[in-house]
N, C-alpha and C positions, 0 to 999 in steps of 0.2 A: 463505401457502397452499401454495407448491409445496414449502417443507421439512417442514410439516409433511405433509405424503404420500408426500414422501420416507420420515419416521419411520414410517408407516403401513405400507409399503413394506417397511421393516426388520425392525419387528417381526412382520409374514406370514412373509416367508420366515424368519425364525429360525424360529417355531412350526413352520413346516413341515420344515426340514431335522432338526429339534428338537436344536440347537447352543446351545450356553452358551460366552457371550463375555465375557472378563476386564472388558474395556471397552466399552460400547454405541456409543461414538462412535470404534474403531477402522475401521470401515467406512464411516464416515461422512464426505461432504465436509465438511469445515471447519466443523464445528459451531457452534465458538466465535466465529469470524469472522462466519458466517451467524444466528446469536442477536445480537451485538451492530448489523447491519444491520438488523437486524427491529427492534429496538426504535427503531431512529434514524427508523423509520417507511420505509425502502428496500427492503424484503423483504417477503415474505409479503402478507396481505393489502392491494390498489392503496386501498383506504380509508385507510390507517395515512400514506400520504404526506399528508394534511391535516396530520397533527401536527408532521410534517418542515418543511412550508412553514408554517404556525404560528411554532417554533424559529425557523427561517431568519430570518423578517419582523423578529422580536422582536430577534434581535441584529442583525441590521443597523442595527436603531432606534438603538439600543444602542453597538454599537460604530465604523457606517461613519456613518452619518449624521453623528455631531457633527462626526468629522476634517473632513469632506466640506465642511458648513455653518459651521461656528464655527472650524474651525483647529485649532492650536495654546494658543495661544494666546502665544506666542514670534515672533520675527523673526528666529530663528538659523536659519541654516540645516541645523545640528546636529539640530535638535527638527522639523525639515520632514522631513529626511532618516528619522528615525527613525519619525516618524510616516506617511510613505507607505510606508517597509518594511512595517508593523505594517500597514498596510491591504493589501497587496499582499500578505502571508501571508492577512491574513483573505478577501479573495476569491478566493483561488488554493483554497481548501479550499472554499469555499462553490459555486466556479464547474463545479469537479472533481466537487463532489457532485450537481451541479442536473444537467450533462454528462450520469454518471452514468445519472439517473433515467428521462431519456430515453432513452436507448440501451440497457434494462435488459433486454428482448427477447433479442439475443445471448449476455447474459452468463448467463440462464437458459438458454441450450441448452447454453452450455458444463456449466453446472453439472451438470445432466443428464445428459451426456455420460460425466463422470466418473465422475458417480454409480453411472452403469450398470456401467463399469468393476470399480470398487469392490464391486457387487451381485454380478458374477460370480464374482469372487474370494471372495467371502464365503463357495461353496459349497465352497472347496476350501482351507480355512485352512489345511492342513496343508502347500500348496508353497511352493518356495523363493518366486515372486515374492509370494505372498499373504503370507507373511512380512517382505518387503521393504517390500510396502505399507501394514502396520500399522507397523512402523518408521518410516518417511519418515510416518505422521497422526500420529503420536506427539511426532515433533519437530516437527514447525507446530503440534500442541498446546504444547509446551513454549515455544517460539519466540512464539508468541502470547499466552502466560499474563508470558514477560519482557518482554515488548516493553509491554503493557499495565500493568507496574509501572511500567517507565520511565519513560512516558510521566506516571504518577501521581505520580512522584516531581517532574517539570518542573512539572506543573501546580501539585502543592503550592507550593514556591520559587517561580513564578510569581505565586504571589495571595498567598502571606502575608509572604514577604522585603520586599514595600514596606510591607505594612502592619505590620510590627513594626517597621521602621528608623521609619515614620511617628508612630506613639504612644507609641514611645519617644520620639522627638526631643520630640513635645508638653507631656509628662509632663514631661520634665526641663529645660523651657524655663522661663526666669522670669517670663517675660510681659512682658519690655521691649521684647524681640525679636521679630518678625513671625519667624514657621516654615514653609519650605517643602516640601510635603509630597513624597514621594515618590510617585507613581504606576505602576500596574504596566503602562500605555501613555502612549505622549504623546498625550494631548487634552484638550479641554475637552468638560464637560457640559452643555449645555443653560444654564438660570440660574443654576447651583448655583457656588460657590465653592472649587471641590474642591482646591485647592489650599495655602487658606488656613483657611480653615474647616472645624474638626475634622467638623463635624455632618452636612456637607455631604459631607465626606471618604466618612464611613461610609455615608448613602447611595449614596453612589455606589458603595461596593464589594459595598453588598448585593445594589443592582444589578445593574454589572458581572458578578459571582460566578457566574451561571447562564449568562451568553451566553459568557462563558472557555470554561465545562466545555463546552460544549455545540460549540464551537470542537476542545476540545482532543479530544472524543468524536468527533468528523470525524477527526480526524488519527489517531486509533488505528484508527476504520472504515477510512479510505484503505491504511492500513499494512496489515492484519493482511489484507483481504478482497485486494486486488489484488495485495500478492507472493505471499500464500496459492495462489492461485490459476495464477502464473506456475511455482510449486514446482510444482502438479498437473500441469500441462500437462510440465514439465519428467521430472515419473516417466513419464511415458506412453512416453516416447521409451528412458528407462532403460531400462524392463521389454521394450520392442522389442529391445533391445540383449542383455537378458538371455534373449530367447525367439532370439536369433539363437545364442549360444553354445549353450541346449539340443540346437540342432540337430546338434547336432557329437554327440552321445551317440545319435542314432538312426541307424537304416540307410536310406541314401536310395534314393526307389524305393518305400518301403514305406507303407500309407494311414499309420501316425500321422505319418511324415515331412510326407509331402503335406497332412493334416489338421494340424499346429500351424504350418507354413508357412505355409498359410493364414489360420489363425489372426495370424498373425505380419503378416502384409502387411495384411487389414483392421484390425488394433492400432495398426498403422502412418499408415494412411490418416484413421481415425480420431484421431489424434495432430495432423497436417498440420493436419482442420478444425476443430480446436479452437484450435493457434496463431493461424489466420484471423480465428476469433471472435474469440481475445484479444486480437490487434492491430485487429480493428475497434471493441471497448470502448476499449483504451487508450490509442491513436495520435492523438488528438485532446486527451483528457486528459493527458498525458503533453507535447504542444505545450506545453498551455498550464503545466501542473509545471515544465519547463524553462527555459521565458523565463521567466517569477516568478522563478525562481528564481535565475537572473544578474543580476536587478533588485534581486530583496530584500538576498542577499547582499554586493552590494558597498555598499549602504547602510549593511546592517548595519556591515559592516566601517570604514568612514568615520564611523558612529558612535562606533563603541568603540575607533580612534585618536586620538578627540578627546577622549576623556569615559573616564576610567580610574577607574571608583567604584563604587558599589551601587548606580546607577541603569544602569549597563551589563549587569549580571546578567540580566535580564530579556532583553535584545537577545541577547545570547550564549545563552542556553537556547534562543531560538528560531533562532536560526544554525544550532543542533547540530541542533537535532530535525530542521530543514530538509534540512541537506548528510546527516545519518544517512540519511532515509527517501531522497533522490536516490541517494545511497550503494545502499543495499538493492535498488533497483529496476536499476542498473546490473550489479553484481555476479548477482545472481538472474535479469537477462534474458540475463549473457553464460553462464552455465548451461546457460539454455535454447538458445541455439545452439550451444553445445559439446555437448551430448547428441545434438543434430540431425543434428550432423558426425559425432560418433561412432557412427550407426546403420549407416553407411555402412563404418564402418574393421572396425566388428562382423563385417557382410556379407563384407567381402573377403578377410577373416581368414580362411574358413568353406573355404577351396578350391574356391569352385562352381564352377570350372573342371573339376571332375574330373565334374558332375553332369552330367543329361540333359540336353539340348537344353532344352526344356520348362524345366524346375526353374533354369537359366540363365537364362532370360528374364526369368522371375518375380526371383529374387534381384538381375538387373541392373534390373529397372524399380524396387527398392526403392534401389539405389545412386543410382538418376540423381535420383530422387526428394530422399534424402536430402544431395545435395551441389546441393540448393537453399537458398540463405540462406535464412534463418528466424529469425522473432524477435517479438520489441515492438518498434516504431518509434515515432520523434518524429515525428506526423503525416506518417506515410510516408516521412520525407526520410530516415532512418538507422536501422540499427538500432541498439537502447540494448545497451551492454555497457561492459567497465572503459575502453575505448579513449574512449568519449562521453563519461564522467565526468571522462577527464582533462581533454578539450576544455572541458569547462564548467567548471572549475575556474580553466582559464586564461584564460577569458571572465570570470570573474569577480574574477580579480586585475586583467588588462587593464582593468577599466572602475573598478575600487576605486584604481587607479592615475593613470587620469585624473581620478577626481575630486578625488584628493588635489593632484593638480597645481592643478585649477580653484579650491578652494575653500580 
């Protein structure tokens, strides 16, 4: 509901400035992001989340229940370890999204927020930061259109690599031989014999096949709409930075000095309550990303020291996609505090020593302002930046270490 009156929104004021735009979605927040949450049933109309919890129910049927209930159906510890990775991926995305829906209040005012931003620039496409900001929607477009390959490329290899090593091995067995199938997790199904039994096999992948995608359509939602989003927040702070150097080109004293100052300082403030918002969406989600994710990985990792073959492929695709997207949100949160800091070195650059009384204050309440930490936190305890990913990294060699000791 609210993107589509966002669109509604868009194309008013185009008719009325009467402007022709290369791209309809250069103004736009995150379009592509915001269409693939609508569809996942998280956007737009509060009715569409029936279809979400629908999804949700079905793969959990699907893919938590049996681990949970029936096992392995193994006494390795090898096949335990890999299989509570693989669940601990699949609730870490389901738990992230449910979090999410809840707290989805905030994350519409941020969008909002932006939006407006982005609405006002649109009247003035001709300046340098309106130019800056179709630039920077351009590349989270492009960045969202690779990142959604990728992800298409995992899932492929994820569903069809066991089922081709599987019906080949079938195919070319002589029948003396019991055949062990490959599976693209470790579990059992319900009654079925998925293991041994071609027929059984194939149901289960027909099955399986829709709770995957539907898994693997979490993890591109999570990606694309939450760094998406940390990027926006992140220009806000740029273009402060860039409306601080403008200043340097006017005569101080004068109203447009005083007029885009101003301008500059509610940019700014408005920047602050949008960090706020995104750390009261993310910092609980972002908790629970974290821990999972010291869990899953040193499983994984104890898997595929043990196990060097085509049935590791599978573990390893989801290792990557995991440490990439922790990667992404590290890298792009310490961004966003590096812009924070630099609003301030903008400021100090500017000589406001030489200004009025007045116009000092104002410029020093934007210093004091911006040499406050700012950021995404792990449920308030830190903020995320490259320094946390290295911590986590070493948390998770640390515990891939002890278990190699234990087991």
């Amino acid at each position: 509901m609210f993107r589509r009156l966002t669109r509604t929104i868009i194309k008013q004021n185009s008719r009325q400035h009467g402007q022709r735009r290369s791209d309809p979605s250069d103004f736009t927040v995150m379009p592509l992001g915001l269409r693939l949450l609508e569809h996942s049933g998280l956007w737009g109309d509060p009715i569409r989340k029936r279809s979400f919890a629908v999804m949700l129910i079905t793969t959990i049927l699907i893919l938590i229940v049996p681990k949970i209930v029936l096992g392995t159906g193994s006494d390795s510890f090898d096949s335990i370890a890999r299989s509570t990775a693989e669940f601990i991926f699949c609730y870490n995305n389901y738990l992230m999204m449910a979090i999410f829906a809840i707290q989805r209040k905030p994350f519409e005012q941020l969008i909002g927020t932006v939006q407006q931003l982005f609405d006002k620039h649109r009247t003035f496409q001709s300046t340098v930061s309106s130019r800056y900001m179709v630039h920077v929607n351009r590349q989270i477009m492009r960045y969202s259109r690779a990142y959604i390959g990728v992800q298409g490329v995992y899932f492929l290899i994820f569903n069809l690599l066991p089922a081709l090593v599987t019906y080949r091995a079938y195919l070319s067995a002589n029948g003396t031989e019991p055949v062990e199938f490959l599976l693209p997790v470790e579990s059992r199904f319900f009654f079925l014999d998925i293991r041994h039994s071609i027929g059984h096999y194939t149901v289960f992948s027909l099955l399986a096949c829709p709770a995957f995608l539907f898994t693997a359509y979490l993890t591109v939602v999570k990606g694309l709409v939450f760094i998406g989003i940390i990027v926006y927040n992140t220009l806000q702070y740029q273009l402060v930075s860039r409306g601080v150097q403008e200043l340097k080109g006017l005569e101080p004293g004068t109203t447009p000095f005083r007029n885009r100052l101003t301008e500059i300082i509610d940019q700014h403030g408005a920047a602050t309550q949008c960090t706020k918002l995104l750390d009261s969406v993310l910092n609980l989600m972002l908790l629970v990303q974290f821990t999972n994710t010291v869990l899953m990985c040193c499983l994984f990792m104890f898997y595929v020291s043990k196990n060097i073959n085509t049935g590791a492929v599978n573990v390893l695709l989801l290792f990557l996609a995991l440490t990439v997207e922790n990667l992404c949100f590290s890298y792009f949160g310490n961004r966003l505090s590096t812009e924070n800091t630099a609003v301030a070195s903008a400021v100090y650059n500017t000589a406001w020593y030489q200004y009025s009384p007045q116009l000092q204050k104002q410029l020093q309440q934007i210093i004091r302002h911006a040499y406050i930490p700012r950021g995404i936190t792990v449920g308030k305890f830190y903020i995320v930046d490259m320094a946390s990913f290295g911590q986590l990294l070493k948390a998770i060699f640390s515990y891939y270490l002890i278990l190699k000791e234990l087991f």
